[in-house]
N, C-alpha and C positions, 0 to 999 in steps of 0.2 A: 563664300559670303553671300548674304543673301542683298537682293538688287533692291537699291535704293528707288525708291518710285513717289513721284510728287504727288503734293496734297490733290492738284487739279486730277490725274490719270488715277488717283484710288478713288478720289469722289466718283467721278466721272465710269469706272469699272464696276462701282460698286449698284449705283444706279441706273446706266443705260439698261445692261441685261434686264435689271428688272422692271427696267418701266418698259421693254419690249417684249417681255413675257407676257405680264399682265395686261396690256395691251392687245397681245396676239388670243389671249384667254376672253378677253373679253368681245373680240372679232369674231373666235369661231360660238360664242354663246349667243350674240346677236346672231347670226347668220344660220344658228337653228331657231331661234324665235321667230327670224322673217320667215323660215323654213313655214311653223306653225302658224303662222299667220296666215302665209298664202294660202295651204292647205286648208284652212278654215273656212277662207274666202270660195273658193273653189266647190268646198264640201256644201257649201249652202246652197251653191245651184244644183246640185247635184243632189243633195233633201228633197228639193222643189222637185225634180225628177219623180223622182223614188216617191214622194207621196202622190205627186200627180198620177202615176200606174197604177199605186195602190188603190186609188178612188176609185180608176177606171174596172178591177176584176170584180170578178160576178161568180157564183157559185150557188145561185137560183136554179140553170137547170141540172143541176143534179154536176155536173164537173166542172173546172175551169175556162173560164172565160175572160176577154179584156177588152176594152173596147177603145179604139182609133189608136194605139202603142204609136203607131209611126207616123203618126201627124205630132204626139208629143216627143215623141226621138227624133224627129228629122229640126221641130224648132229648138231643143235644147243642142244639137248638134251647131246650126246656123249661131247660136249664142257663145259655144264656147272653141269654135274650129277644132273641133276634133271628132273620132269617133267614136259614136256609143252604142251602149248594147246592153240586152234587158234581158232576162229571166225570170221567170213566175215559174213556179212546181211547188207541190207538195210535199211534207216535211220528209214521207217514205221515197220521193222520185219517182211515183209511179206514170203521175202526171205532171205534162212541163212546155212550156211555151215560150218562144222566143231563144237565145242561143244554149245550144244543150250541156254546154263545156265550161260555161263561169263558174270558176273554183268558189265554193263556199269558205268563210273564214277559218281558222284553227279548231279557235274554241264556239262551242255552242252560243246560238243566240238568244237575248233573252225580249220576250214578248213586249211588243212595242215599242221598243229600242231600236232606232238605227244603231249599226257598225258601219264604221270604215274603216280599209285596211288597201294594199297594195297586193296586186298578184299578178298573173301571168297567162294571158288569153289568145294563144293561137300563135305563142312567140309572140304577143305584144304586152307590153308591161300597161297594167291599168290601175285605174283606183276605182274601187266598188263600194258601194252604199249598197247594205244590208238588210229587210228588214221581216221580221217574223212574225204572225198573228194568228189570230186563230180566224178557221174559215166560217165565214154568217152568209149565209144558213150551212149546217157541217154537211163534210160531203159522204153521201152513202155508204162510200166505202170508207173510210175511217172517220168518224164522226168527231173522234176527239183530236185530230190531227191539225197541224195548223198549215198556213200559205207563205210563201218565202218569196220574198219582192226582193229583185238584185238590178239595180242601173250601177254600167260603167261606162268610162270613158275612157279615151289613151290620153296618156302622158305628156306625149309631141306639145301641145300648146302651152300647158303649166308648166313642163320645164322647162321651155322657153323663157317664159315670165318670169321663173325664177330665177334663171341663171342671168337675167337681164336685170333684177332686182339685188340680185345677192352682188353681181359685180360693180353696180351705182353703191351700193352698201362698203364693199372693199376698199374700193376705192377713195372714197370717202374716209373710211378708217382709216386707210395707209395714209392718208396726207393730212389726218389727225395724227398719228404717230411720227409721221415725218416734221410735223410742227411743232410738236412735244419733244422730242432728240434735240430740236433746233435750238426750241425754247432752255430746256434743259442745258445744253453745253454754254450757250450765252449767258444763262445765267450762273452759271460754274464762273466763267473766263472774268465775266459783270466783276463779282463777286469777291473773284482772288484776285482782283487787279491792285487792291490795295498794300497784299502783300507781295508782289511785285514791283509798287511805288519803292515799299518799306526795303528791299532787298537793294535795291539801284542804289538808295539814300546814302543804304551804311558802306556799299562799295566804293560812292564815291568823296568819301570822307577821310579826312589824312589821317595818317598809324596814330596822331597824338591827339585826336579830336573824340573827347569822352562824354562832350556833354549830352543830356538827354536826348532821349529818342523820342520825338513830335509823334502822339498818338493820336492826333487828327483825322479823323475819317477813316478810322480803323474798326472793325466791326470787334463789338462786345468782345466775343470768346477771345479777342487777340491782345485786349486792352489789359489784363495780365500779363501775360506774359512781358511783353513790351516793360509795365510797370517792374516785373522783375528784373527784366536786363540791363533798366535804369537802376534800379537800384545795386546790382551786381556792379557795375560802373562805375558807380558813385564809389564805393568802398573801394573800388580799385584804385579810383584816381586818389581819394585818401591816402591807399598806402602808399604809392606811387611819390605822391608829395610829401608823406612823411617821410620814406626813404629818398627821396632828395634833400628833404630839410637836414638827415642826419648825416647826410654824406657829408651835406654845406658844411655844418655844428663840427663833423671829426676833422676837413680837412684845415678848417680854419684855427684849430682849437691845439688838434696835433703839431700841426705845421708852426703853431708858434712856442710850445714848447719842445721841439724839437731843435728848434731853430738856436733856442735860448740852451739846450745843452749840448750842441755844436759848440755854441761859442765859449760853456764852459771846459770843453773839453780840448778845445784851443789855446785855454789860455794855461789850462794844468801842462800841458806838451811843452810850453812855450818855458813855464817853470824850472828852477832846478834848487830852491829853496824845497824842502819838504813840508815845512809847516804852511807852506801856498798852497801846494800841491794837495793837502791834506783839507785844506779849506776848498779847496775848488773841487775836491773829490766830495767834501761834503755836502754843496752845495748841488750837484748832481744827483746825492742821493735824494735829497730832499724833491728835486724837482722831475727825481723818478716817480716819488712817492705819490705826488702831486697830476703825475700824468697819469696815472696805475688808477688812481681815486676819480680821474676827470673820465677816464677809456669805462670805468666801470660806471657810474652815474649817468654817461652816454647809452650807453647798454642797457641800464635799467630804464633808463626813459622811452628810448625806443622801445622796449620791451613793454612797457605801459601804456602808451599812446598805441599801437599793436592791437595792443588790449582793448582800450577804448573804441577801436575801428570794429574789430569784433566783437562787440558785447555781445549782441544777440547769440553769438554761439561760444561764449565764455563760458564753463564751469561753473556753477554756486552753490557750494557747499554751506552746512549752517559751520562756523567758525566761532570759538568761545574768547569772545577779547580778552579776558583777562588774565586766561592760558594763556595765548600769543604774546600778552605785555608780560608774564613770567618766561618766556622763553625768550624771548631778544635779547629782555633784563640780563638774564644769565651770559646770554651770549655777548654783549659788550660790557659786562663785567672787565674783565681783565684792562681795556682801554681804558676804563672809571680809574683800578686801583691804578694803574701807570702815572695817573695823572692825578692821584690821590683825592678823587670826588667823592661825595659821600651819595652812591646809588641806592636812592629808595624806592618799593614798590609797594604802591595802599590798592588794595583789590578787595571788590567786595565778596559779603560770604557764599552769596550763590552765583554761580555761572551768570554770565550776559553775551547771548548769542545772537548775532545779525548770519544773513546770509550773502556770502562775498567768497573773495577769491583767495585760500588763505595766503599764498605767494607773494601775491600784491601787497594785501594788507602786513605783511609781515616787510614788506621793503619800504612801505611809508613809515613804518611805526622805525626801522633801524635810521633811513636818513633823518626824523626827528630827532635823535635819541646821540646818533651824529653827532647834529648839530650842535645840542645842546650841550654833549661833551666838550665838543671843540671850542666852544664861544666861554663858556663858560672856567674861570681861573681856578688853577689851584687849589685847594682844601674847601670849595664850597660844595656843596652839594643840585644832584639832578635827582627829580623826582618823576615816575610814573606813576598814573592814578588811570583807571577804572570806576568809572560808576552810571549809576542808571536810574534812570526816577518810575520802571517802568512802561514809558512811551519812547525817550531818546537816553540813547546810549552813548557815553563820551569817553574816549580814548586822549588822555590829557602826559603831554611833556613838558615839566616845568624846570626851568635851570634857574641860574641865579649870575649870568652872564651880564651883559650890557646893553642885552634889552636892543626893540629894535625902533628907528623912529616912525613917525605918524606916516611918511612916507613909504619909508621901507615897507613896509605892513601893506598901505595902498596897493604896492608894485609886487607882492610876493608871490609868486609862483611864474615870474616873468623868465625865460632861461638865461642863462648867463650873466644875470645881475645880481650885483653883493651890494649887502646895505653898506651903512656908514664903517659898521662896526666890522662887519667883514671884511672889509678893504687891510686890514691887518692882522686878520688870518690867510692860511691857504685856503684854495677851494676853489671852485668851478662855478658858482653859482648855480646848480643845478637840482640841489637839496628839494627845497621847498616845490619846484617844477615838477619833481618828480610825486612829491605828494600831493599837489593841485590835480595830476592827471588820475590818480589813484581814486582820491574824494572824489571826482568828478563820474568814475568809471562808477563808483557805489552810491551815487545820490547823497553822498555825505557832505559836510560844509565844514572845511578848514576856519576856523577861529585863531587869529595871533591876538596876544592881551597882556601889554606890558603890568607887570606885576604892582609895582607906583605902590607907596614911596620907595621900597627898596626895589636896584637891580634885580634885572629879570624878565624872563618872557614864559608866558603859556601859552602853548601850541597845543588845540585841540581838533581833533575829528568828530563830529557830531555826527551816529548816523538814526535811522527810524527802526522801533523795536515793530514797526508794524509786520514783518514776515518771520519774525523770529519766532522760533521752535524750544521749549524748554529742554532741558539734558540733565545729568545729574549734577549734584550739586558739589563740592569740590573748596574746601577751607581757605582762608586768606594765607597768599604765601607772601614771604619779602626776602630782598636781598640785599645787600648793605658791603 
């Protein structure tokens, strides 16, 4: 596995090296510039020299000549503590004055040029000033020849200098670099201390404490993420509390119809009539059917509110409502004829497609459709309708029940609450809740609209054609 390493020691590894390279790159480039420099400064007395001799030769009588060399050798000597040394000769060496062994440069010199260059005179390392001319008046024996003027001096005292210069220079650098490392890691440690507040914060916060994370003097690039893990958090404690809410919902909900077929099952034991026992058996069934239909609507709910916590990464297919209201149609068929209602379905002639979940929408459209069976008596009829102007597309269930009041309407999609009319059916009150959280998850608006003057309710979902994508088109079906 490879070694975990903090933000501080990868900043920190990945910058020191290089600010002590470049650093050190720029030490030893200074420290040839001072190089240049001195040598510059040094070379200029040493021009002085070099033309001063050159003034002095003479080639009037007929050979070389110079005149007072070591009165001007002996003051340029007193000026720069060191020793020096001259040569004049001729470009062939035939004639030559002063020391006989001062190596001339590499390459040729070119007329009325100084050179300078470094060499090696007697085993003593020097620096020589160069310079070549032509001789006035020419001398007899080569007439086109020219004079070659050489002053050096030793080393001993510029190196001195230099090494006295260059180490005030080092020096100097180094405790620039030493104040740059400093500055550097201070400002790393400055830096990350905020995420080191942030790290203490969450350590020292209880297992159950979700609320957000204070981004207070948090530097920019941190104030994302942070935003993330609040928002990570938030959704957690969402579900957190939704699955508390539904633990509360089943144990309260269970527990009293379980309770209540305890005691019918107590009193069938207790029995030895059979037509008791046959009632009190039936009365179980009933209150199975009832707990089957509550366990299941608990299920879908949490299921939906689920939903609703994850929108952002929900599913959304385009979904053709008026398919969906022929296929539930069909599918609670059978509980229509049981209960001899007359099931219609008015769909329009072309498709009306939003985009949703079809799962979801297909569990609000069955507990409307539910409902509307259940509430609704005997030989009248429930209708589904489809239609769209368009802009809004509406998903409509209409029965012919007993309607619900100004109230009930107010409070609907509250959990566990039955209206008036409820109160003498079964049911969980759970219906409507479940399809408040379904509209809600799709920007849709649940509509209840007593029918007035005859019994009845309309239950609508209104949703917006604005994302909706066309499809093929697809005939009106019905079922009856």
């Amino acid at each position: 596995m490879r070694a975990v390493r903090s933000l501080k020691s990868a900043l920190l590894w990945w910058l020191l090296p290089g600010l002590v390279l470049s650093m050190g790159a720029t030490l030893w480039f200074s420290n040839q510039l001072l190089r240049d420099q001195v040598d510059a400064a040094y070379d200029r007395a040493l021009a002085g020299a070099l033309r001063a001799i050159d003034l002095n030769v003479s080639t009037a009588s007929g050979g070389l000549a110079v005149e007072q060399p070591f009165m001007l050798l002996e003051f340029f000597e007193l000026t720069t503590n060191a020793r020096v040394y001259f040569r004049i000769s001729t470009e062939d060496g035939l004639a030559e004055i002063g020391s006989p062994f001062l190596p001339l440069p590499r390459q040729p010199l070119v007329t009325g040029q100084p050179r300078f260059y470094y060499a090696m005179h007697e085993d003593t390392p020097v620096r020589v000033a160069a310079l070549a001319r032509p001789a006035q008046p020419p001398l007899p024996s080569n007439p086109s020849g020219r004079i070659i003027v050489q002053v050096a001096e030793s080393l001993g005292p510029r190196e001195v200098f230099l090494q006295q210069v260059l180490r005030r220079s080092i020096e100097r650098d180094v405790l620039g670099i030493a104040l740059s490392v400093v500055l550097l890691v201070s400002g790393v440690v400055m830096t990350l201390r905020p995420l080191t507040r942030l790290r203490q914060e969450l350590e020292a916060r209880e297992t159950d404490d979700l609320s957000p994370i204070d981004d207070g003097g948090l530097p920019s690039e941190v104030r994302p993420l942070v935003a993330a893990v609040n928002r990570h958090m938030t959704r957690y404690a969402d579900m957190a509390r939704a699955q508390r809410q539904f633990l509360d919902d089943a144990s309260h909900q269970l527990r009293t119809s379980l309770s209540v077929l305890r005691t019918q099952i107590d009193f069938a034991l207790r029995e030895s009539e059979p037509d008791e026992v046959r009632r009190a058996l039936l009365a179980m069934h009933d209150g199975l059917d009832r707990t089957v239909r509550m366990a299941n609507q608990m299920l879908a709910l949490a299921r939906a509110r689920e939903a609703s916590l994850a929108e952002s990464g929900l599913v959304r297919e385009p979904v053709d409502l008026a398919e969906l209201a022929a296929a539930v149609a069909r599918q609670v068929l059978p509980q229509a004829r049981l209960k001899r209602l007359d099931l219609g379905v008015e769909l329009p002639a072309d498709p009306v497609q939003i985009l949703g979940a079809e799962w979801l929408l297909r569990e609000a459209l069955l507990n409307l459709l539910d409902n509307a069976i259940r509430y609704t008596p005997a030989g009248r009829g429930v209708t589904v309708r489809v239609t769209s102007d368009g802009r809004l597309a509406c998903l409509q269930v209409e029965d012919q029940g007993p309607g619900m009041t100004p109230d009930d309407i107010a409070h609907a999609g509250v959990r566990f609450r039955r209206g008036h009319a409820g109160k003498r059916q079964s049911g969980a009150g759970l219906g409507l809740a479940i399809v408040h959280t379904i509209a809600q998850i799709h920007a849709a608006e649940l509509r209840l609209m007593p029918l007035g003057p005859l019994p009845g309710l309309r239950a609508e979902l209104v949703f917006s054609l604005g994302s909706a994508a066309p499809i093929e088109s697809r005939s009106k079906a019905s079922a009856s």
